[in-house]
C-alpha positions as CSV (number, residue, x, y, z in Angstrom):
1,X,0.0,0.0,0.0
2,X,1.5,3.3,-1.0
3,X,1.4,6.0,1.5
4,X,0.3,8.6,2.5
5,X,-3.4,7.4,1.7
6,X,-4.9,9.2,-0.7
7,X,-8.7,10.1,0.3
8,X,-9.9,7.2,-2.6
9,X,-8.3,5.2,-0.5
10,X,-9.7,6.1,3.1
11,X,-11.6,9.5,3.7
12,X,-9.5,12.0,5.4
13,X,-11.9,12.1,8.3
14,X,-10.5,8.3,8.9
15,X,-7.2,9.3,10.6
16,X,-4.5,7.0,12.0
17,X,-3.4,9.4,14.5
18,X,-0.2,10.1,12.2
19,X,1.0,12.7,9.9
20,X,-1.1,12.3,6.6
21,X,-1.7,8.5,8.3
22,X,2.1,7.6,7.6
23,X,2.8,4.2,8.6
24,X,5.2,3.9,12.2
25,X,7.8,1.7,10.4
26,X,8.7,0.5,7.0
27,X,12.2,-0.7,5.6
28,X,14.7,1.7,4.4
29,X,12.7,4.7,5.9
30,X,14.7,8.4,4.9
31,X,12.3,10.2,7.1
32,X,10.7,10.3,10.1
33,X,7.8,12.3,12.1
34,X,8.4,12.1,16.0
35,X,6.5,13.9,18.4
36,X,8.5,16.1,21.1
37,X,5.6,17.2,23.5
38,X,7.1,19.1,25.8
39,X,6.3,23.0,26.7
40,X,7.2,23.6,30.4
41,X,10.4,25.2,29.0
42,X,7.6,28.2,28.5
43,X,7.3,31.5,29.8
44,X,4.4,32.8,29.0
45,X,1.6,30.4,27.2
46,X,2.0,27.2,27.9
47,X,0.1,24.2,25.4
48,X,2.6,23.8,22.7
49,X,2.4,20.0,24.3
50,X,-0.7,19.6,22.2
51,X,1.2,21.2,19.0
52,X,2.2,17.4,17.6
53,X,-1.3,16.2,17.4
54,X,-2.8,19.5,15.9
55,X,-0.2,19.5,13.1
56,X,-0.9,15.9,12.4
57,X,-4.9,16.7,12.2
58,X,-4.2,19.7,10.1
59,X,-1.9,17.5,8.1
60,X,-5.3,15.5,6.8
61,X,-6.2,18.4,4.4
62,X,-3.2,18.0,2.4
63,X,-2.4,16.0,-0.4
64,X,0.9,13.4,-1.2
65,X,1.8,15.6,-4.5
66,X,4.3,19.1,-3.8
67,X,3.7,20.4,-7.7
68,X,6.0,23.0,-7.0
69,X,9.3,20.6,-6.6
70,X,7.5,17.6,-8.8
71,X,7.8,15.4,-5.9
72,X,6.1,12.8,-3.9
73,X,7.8,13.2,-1.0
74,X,6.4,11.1,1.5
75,X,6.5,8.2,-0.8
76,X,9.9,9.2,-1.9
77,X,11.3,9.6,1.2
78,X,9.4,6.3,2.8
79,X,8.7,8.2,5.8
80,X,7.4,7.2,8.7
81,X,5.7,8.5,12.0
82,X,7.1,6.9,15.3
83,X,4.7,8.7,17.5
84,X,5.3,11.2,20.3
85,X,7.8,10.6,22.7
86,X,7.4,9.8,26.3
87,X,8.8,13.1,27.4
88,X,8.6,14.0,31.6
89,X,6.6,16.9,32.2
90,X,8.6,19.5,34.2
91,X,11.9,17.4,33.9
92,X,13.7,18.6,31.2
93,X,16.7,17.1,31.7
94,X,15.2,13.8,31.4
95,X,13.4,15.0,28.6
96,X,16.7,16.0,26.9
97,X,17.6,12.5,27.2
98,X,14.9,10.8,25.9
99,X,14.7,13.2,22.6
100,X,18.3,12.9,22.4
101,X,18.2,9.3,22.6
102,X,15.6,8.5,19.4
103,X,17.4,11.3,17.6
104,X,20.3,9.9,17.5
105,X,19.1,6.5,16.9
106,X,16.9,7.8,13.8
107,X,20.2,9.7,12.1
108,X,22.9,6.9,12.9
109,X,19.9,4.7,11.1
110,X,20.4,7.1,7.9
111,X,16.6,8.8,8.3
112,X,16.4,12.4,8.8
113,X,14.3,13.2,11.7
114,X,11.5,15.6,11.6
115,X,10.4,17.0,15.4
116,X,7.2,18.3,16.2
117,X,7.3,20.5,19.2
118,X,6.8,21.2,22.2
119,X,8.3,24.2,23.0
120,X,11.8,25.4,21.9
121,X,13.6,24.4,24.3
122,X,13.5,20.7,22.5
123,X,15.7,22.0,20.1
124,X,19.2,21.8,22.5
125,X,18.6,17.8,22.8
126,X,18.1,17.6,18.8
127,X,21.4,19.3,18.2
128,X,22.9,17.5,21.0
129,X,22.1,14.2,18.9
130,X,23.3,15.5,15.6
131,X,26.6,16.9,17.2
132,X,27.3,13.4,18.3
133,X,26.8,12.2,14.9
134,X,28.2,14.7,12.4
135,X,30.2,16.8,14.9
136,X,29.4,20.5,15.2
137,X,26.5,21.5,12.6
138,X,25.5,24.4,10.6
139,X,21.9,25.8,11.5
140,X,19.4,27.9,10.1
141,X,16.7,29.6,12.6
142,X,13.7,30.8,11.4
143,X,12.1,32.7,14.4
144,X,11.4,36.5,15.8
145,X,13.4,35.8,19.0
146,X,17.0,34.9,19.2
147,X,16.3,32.4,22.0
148,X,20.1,33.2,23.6
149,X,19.4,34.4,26.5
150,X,21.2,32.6,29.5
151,X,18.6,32.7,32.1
152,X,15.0,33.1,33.5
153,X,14.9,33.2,36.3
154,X,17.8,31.9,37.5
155,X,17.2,28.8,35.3
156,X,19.4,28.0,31.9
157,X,17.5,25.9,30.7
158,X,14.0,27.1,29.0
159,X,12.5,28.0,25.7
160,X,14.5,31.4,25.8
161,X,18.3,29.8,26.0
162,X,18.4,26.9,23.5
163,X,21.2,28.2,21.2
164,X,23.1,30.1,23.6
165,X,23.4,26.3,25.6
166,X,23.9,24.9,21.9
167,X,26.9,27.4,21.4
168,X,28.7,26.5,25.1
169,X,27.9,22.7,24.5
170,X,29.7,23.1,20.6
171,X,26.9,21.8,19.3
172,X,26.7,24.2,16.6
173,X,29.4,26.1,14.2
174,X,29.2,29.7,15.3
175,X,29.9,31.0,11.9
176,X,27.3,29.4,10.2
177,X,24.5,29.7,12.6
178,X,22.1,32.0,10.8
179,X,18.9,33.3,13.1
180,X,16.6,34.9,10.7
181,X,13.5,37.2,10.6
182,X,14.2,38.6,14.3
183,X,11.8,41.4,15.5
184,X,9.8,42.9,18.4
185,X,10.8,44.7,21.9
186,X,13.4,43.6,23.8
187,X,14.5,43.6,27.3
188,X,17.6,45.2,27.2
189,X,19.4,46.8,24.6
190,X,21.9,44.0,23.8
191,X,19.6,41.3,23.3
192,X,20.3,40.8,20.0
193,X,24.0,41.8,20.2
194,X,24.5,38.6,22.7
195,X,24.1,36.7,19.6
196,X,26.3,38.5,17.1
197,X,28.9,38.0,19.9
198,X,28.7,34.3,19.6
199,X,29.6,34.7,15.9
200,X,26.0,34.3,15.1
201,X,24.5,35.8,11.9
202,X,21.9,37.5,12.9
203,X,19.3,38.6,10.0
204,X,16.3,40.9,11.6
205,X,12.8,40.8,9.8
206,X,13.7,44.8,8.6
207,X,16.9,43.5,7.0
208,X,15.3,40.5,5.7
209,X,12.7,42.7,4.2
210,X,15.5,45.3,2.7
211,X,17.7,42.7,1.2
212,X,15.3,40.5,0.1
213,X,14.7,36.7,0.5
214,X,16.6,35.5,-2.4
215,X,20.0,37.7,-1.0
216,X,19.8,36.1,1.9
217,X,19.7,32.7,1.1
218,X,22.1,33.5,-1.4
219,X,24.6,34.4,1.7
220,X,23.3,31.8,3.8
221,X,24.3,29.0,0.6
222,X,27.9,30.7,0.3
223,X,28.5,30.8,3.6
224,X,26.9,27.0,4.8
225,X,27.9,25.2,2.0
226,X,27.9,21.7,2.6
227,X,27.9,21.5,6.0
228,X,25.7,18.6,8.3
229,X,22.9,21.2,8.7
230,X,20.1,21.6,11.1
231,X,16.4,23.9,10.4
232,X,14.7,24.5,13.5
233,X,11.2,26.7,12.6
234,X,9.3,28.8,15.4
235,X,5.8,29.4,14.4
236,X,6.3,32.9,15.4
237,X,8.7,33.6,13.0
238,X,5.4,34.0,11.1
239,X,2.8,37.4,11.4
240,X,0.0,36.4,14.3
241,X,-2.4,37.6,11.6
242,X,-1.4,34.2,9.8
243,X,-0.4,32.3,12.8
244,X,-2.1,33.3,15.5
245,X,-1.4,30.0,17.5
246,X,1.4,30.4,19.1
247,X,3.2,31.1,22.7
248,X,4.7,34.8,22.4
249,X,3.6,35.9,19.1
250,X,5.5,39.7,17.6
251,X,3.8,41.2,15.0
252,X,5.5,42.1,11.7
253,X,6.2,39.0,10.5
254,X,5.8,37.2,7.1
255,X,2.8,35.8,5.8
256,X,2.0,32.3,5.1
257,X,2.9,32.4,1.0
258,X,6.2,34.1,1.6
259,X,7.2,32.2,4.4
260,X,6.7,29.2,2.0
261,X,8.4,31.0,-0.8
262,X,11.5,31.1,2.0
263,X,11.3,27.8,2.3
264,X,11.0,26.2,-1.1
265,X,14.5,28.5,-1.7
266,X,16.1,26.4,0.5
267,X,17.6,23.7,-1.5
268,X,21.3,22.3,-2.2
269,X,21.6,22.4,1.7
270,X,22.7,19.3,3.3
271,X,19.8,19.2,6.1
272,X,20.2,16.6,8.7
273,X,17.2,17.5,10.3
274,X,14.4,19.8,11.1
275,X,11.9,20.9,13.4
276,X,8.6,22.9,14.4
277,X,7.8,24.1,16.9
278,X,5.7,26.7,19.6
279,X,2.3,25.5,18.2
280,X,-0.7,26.4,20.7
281,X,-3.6,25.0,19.3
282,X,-5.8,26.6,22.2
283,X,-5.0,30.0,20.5
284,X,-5.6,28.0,17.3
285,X,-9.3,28.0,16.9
286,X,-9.7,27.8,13.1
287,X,-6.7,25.6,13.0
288,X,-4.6,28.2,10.4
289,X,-1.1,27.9,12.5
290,X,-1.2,24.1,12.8
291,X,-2.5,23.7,9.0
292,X,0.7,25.6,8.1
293,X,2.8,23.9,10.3
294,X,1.9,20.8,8.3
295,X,2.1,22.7,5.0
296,X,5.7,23.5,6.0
297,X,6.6,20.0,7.0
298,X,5.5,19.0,3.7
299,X,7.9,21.2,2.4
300,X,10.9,20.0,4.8
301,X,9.9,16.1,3.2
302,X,10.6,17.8,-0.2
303,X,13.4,19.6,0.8
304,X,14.7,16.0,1.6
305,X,13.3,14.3,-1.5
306,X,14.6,16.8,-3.8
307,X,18.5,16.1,-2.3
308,X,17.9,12.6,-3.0
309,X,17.0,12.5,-6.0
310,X,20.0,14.9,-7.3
311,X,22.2,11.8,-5.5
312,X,20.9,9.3,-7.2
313,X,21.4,11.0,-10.4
C-alpha cells in the first residue's frame, strides 16, 4: 500500500493518529515524524504539548503531491511516523535525554528526523544528537526571537536559552548559525548583540525585508555550504495575523505564501534535520497555524526528497 493514503483510498476524516496516516515503520525509511511534546520550557503560554497532534490533524487536508518541486515526497522519502515521545513533564533534563536518545538513533539509522514541538527548548537535545553524529552542525533559525538568552529566572534551561546552551555545549558552528526574521521589543538593549557575539548571523525581519529573500539565502548558501545542517522553525517567525497560535507571538512578521516561498528557496543544503515548533492549538481555533505547520513540513519532506533525487542521479 502506497502511502500517504490518498482520500480514494480512506476519507480523510478516517485518521490514524499520524502525519497524513504515515505508517510507524517500514524498511529503508529516509524520514521520520516524531512527536517532542514538551512545553514547560515556556514563559508565558504554555500548550505547545498539544502542538504534535494539531499539526498531524491539520496534516489531513493535504495531499501526497508538492507540484511546486514535482515530488512525492512522502512516498519518496518512505517516511514514517514513530509517534510522540514519552517526554517527563517539568523534567527537562530527562526529557533532553529521551529526545536525544531517538534522535540519534533515527540519524545513525540514515533517516532524517522531523520533530514536532513542544516548546523550543527541544531544540538543544536535537542538536545534542546531531553533534554526536556529524560533529558540530550548521543551522538555520527561522524565528522573531533569538532564544540566547542565558537565564529566566535563575534557570538556563527554557525556551529562551536553547542556542546560547547549543553554542557553550559546541553543538553548533558559530559561523554558520544564521537566526533569521528577528523582530519585536526587547529587554535590554543587547539582546540581539549577545548573539552576534557568539559569531551568530543575525538577519532581523527589517533587514530581511530590505535585502530581500533571495540575498539572503544567497549568503546563507555561500556561507553554509555543505555542511551537516540543522532547520529549527518557530511558528512565530510568522505574522499572528497568519499564525495566530502560538506562545509569544510579535507582530511584523511574514505571511503564510512568503514564508513558503523562503522555504522552497532552500535547496542544495545538506539538512540533517528539522523541526517545528511553539504550536498552541488553544489559541488556534480555526486551525490556520497548525494547517501551516503541516504545509511547512510538507515542504521540509521535499526539501529532503529533492536532495535525493540529485544523488541518485
Amino acid at each position: 500500500m502506497q502511502y500517504p493514503l490518498s482520500p480514494d483510498v480512506k476519507p480523510e476524516f478516517c485518521s490514524l493518529g499520524s502525519f497524513m496516516r504515515l505508517p510507524s515503520s517500514r524498511e529503508g525509511a529516509r524520514l521520520a515524524i516524531l512527536g517532542m511534546p514538551f512545553d514547560t520550557g515556556a514563559s508565558y503560554r504554555v500548550g505547545a504539548r498539544f502542538g504534535p497532534q494539531a499539526i498531524r490533524q491539520a496534516s489531513m487536508l493535504l495531499f501526497p503531491y508538492n507540484p511546486v518541486y514535482k515530488v512525492y515526497p512522502f512516498e519518496e522519502t518512505r517516511a514514517i511516523d514513530v509517534g510522540d515521545l514519552s517526554v517527563i513533564p517539568h523534567n527537562i533534563h530527562r526529557s533532553y535525554d529521551i529526545i536525544s536518545g531517538q534522535v540519534e538513533e533515527l540519524l545513525r539509522a540514515g533517516t532524517v528526523p522531523v520533530g514536532l514541538g513542544g516548546d523550543h527548548s527541544v531544540t538543544l537535545a536535537t542538536l545534542r544528537a546531531a553533534a554526536k553524529v556529524y560533529g558540530p552542525v550548521a543551522l538555520i533559525h527561522f524565528d522573531s526571537h533569538t532564544d540566547t538568552w542565558d537565564t529566566y529566572y535563575g534557570e538556563k534551561y527554557w525556551h529562551g536559552s536553547p542556542f546560547i546552551r547549543a553554542y557553550e555545549e559546541k553543538l553548533v558552528i558559530p559561523e554558520k548559525v544564521f537566526q533569521v526574521g528577528i523582530r519585536g521589543t526587547l529587554n535590554h538593549p543587547g539582546d540581539v548583540d549577545a548573539s552576534v557575539d557568539l559569531g551568530f548571523q543575525v538577519i532581523t525581519m527589517r533587514e530581511l525585508r530590505r535585502r530581500g529573500m533571495e540575498d539572503v539565502v544567497a549568503e546563507m548558501r555561500r556561507t553554509i555550504g555543505d555542511t551537516p545542517c540543522f532547520l529549527s522553525f518557530d511558528i512565530d517567525f510568522v505574522d499572528p495575523a497568519f499564525a495566530p497560535g502560538t506562545g509569544t507571538p510579535e507582530v511584523g512578521g511574514y505571511s503564510s505564501f512568503e514564508t513558503l516561498e523562503l522555504i522552497r528557496m532552500l535547496t542544495d543544503f545538506n539538512f540533517v534535520g528539522f523541526d517545528m515548533v511553539e504550536v498552541l492549538p488553544n489559541h488556534d481555533p480555526a486551525q490556520v497555524t497548525a494547517l501551516l505547520a503541516a504545509t511547512l513540513v510538507h515542504e521540509y519532506a521535499s526539501l529532503v526528497a529533492v536532495r535525493l533525487r540529485t544523488a541518485e542521479r
